[in-house]
LOSEFI-998937 format. One line per field, with one value per residue (C-alpha): x, y, z. Coordinates in steps of 0.5 Angstrom, whole numbers. Example, Ala and Ser with C-alpha at 12.3 -4.5 7.8 and 13.67 -1.06 7.14 Angstrom:
px 25, 27 .
py -9, -2 .
pz 16, 14 .
! end
This chain:
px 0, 2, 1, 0, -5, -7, -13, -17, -20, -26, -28, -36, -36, -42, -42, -36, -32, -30, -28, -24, -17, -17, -21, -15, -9, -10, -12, -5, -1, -3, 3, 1, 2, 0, -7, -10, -14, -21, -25, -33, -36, -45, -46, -44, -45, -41, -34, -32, -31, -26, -23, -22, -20, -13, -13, -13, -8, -3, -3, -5, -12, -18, -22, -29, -35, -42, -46, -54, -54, -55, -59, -56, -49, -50, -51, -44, -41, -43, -39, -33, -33, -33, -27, -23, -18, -15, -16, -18, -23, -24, -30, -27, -32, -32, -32, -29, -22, -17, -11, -5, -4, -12, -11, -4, -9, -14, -12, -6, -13, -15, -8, -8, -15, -18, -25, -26, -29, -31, -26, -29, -25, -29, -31, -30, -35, -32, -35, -35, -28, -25, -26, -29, -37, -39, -42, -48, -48, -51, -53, -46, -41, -40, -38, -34, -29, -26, -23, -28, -28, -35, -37, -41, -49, -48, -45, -51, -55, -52, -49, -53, -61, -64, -59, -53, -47, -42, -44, -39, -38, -30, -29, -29, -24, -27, -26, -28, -30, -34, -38, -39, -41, -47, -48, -48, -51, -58, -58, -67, -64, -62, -60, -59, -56, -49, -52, -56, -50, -46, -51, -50, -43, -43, -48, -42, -36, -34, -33, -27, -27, -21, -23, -19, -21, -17, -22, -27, -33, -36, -42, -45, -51, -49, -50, -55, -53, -54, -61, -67, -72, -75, -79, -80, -74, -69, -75, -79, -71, -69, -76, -73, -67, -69, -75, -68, -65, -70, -72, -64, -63, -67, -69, -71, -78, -75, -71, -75, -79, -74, -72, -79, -79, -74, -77, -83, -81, -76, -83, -87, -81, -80, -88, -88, -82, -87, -80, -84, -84, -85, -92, -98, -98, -92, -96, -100, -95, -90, -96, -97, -90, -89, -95, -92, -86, -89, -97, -96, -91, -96, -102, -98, -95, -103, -105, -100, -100, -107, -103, -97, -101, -104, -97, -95, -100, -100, -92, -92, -98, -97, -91, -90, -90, -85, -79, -72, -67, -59 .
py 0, 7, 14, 17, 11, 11, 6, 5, -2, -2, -8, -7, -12, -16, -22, -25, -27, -33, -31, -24, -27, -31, -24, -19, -23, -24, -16, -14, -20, -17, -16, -8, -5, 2, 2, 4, 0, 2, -3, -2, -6, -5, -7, -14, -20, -25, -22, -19, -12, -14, -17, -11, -7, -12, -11, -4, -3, -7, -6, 1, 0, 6, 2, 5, 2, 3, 2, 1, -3, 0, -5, -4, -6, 0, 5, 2, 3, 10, 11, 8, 13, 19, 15, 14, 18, 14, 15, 7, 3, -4, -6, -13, -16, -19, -26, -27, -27, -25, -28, -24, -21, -18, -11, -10, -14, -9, -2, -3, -3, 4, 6, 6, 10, 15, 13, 7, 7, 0, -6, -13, -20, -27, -30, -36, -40, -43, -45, -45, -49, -45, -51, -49, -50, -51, -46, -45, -45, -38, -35, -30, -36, -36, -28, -28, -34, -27, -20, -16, -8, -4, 4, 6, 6, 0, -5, -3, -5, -11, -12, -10, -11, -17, -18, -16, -19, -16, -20, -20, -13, -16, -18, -10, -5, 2, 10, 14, 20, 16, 13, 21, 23, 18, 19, 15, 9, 7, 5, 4, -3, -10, -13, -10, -3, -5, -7, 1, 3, -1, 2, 9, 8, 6, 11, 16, 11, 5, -3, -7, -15, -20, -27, -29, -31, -27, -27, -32, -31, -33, -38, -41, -41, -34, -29, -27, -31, -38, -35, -42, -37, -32, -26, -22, -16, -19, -19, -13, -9, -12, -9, -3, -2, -4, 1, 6, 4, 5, 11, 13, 8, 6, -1, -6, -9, -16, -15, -12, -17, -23, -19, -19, -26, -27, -24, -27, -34, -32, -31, -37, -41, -39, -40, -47, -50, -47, -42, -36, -32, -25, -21, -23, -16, -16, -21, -15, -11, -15, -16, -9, -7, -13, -12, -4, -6, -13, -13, -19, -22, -19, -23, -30, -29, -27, -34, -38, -34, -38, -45, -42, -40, -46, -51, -45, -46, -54, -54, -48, -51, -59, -61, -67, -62, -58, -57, -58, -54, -57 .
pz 0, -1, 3, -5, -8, -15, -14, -8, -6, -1, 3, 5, 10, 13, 18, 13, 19, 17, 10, 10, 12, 5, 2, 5, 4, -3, -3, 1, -4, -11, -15, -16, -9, -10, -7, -1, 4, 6, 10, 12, 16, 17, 24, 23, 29, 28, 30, 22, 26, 32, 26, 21, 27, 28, 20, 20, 25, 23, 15, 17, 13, 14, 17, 17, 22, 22, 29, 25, 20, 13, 10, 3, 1, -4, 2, 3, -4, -3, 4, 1, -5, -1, 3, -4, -6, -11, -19, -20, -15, -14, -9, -7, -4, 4, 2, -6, -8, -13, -17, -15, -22, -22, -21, -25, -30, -30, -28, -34, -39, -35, -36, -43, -46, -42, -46, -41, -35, -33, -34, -31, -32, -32, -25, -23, -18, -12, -5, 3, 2, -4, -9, -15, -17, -24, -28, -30, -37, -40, -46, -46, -46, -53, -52, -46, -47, -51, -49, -52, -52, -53, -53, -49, -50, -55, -47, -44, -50, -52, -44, -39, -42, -41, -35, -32, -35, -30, -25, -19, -17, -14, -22, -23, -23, -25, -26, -19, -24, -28, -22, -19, -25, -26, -19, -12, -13, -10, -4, -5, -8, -4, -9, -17, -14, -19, -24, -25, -22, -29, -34, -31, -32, -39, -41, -40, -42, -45, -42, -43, -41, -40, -41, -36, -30, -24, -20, -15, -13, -7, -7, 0, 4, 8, 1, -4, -9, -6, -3, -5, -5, -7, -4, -11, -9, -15, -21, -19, -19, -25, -28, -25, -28, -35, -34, -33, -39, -43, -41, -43, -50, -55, -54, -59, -57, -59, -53, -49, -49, -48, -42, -40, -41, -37, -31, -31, -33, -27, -23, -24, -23, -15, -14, -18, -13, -7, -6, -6, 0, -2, 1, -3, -5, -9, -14, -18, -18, -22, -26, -27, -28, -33, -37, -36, -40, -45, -46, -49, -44, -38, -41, -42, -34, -32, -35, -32, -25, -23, -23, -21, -15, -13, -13, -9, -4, -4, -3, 2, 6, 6, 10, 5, -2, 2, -1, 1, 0, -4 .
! end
């Protein structure tokens, strides 16, 4: 670390105790040294705080706690920017890791045109114990086996669309001038905040990718990514932030409509495993929203909610219907 720091690396930390040894060591062990450390911690319970207090005091890392929790990770982005001093910033999130080679990697991308704003690397899956989980096969794999650079609005329109292609915040080295000029990122949200805060950037900046996969995210049962049920937060933002895009790009309607689709497949998907668990109340309001953003798709979801309906009900009220978590 240095006392003048050309990037800054944030840690939003909460109840990750037991990762943030393995998530510090590989940030202090990147092969380029001139960062500084900023570590956050939102009202943890399990000791994370005492943990990242001793950090700080031996590397001479900010550390920054919250008394109250904040209830958003986004709220915590915010609070570690207006703490950042550096050109550059990596949110390294408290239970991911990274290659040693990760900053060198991506900060030289930045270095070399002052047009990008965002720069990501594929992420690969691993577990609790650091082994590595097999990937989910996705409609993007072809894409991302290589480098790729995109001008700005065309990587929100062909990235950032029907889903959020930057997928793992700790993959993503990006230009603190460019998030200031997009603006804070949205604390209202709980769990797609960084995919507007991406779609905001790269309206005013451009997108570069390194297939190579420099960082590892974390997959367990302690994070949001791993949740078996639903309560409706991640379709009804996700409808949220292509409503934004919309009302900044011109979208095709093929895609709107997949992206639609999506959501609403994404849906009926939770209720028919009986993995609902949102207020009732949110059923209309992603009908309403849904048929807001795809009439069509609003309509074909109306048909289908009936019988969803009933198989959540079933699953969700009879113990031998119930189902079991993986």
């Amino acid at each position: 670390m240095t006392s003048t720091p050309r990037i800054s690396v944030i840690v939003p930390s909460y109840n990750h105790r037991r990762f943030l040894p393995e998530r510090i060591d590989t940030i202090l062990n990147q092969t380029r040294q001139d960062f500084e450390l900023i570590l956050l911690d939102d009202a943890s319970q399990d000791g994370s705080a005492e943990y990242l207090q001793e950090v700080s005091e031996r590397s001479g890392a900010r550390f920054i706690p919250n008394l109250q929790n904040t209830g958003s990770p986004f709220a915590q982005w915010n609070r570690g920017l207006s703490a950042a001093k550096g050109e550059f910033v990596w949110i390294a999130e408290s239970d991911d890791v990274a290659d040693p080679g990760f900053l060198e990697a991506l900060v030289r991308i930045l270095e070399s045109d002052d047009n990008i704003g965002i720069v990501f690397c594929r992420s690969r899956r691993i577990d609790e114990n650091g082994q590595c989980v097999p990937e989910t096969p996705s409609s993007m794999d072809d894409e991302l086996r290589h480098d790729f650079r995109i001008v700005r609005c065309d990587a929100v329109r062909t990235h950032l669309y029907t889903g959020n292609t930057i997928v793992s915040a700790s993959a993503v080295v990006f230009r603190r001038r460019i998030y200031n000029a997009a603006g804070p990122a949205d604390a209202s949200f709980r769990l797609s905040g960084d995919w507007l805060q991406w779609s905001r950037m790269l309206l005013i900046s451009d997108l570069s990718y390194i297939a190579e996969p420099l960082s590892g995210t974390r997959i367990h049962t302690n994070t949001r990514r791993h949740s078996t049920s639903t309560s409706g937060t991640l379709e009804l933002e996700s409808l949220a932030v292509q409503k934004y895009i919309r009302g900044q790009l011109q979208i095709d309607r093929q895609q709107v409509r997949m992206g639609a689709q999506r959501m609403s497949l994404s849906w009926l998907q939770a209720m028919r495993a009986g993995r609902f668990s949102g207020n009732l109340m949110r059923h209309p309001l992603f009908f309403y929203r849904l048929f807001c953003t795809d009439a069509a798709t609003g309509l074909i979801f109306a048909l289908n909610w009936p019988y969803a309906f009933l198989v959540w009900i079933v699953k969700r009220f009879c113990p031998a219907f119930r189902p079991s978590d993986p």
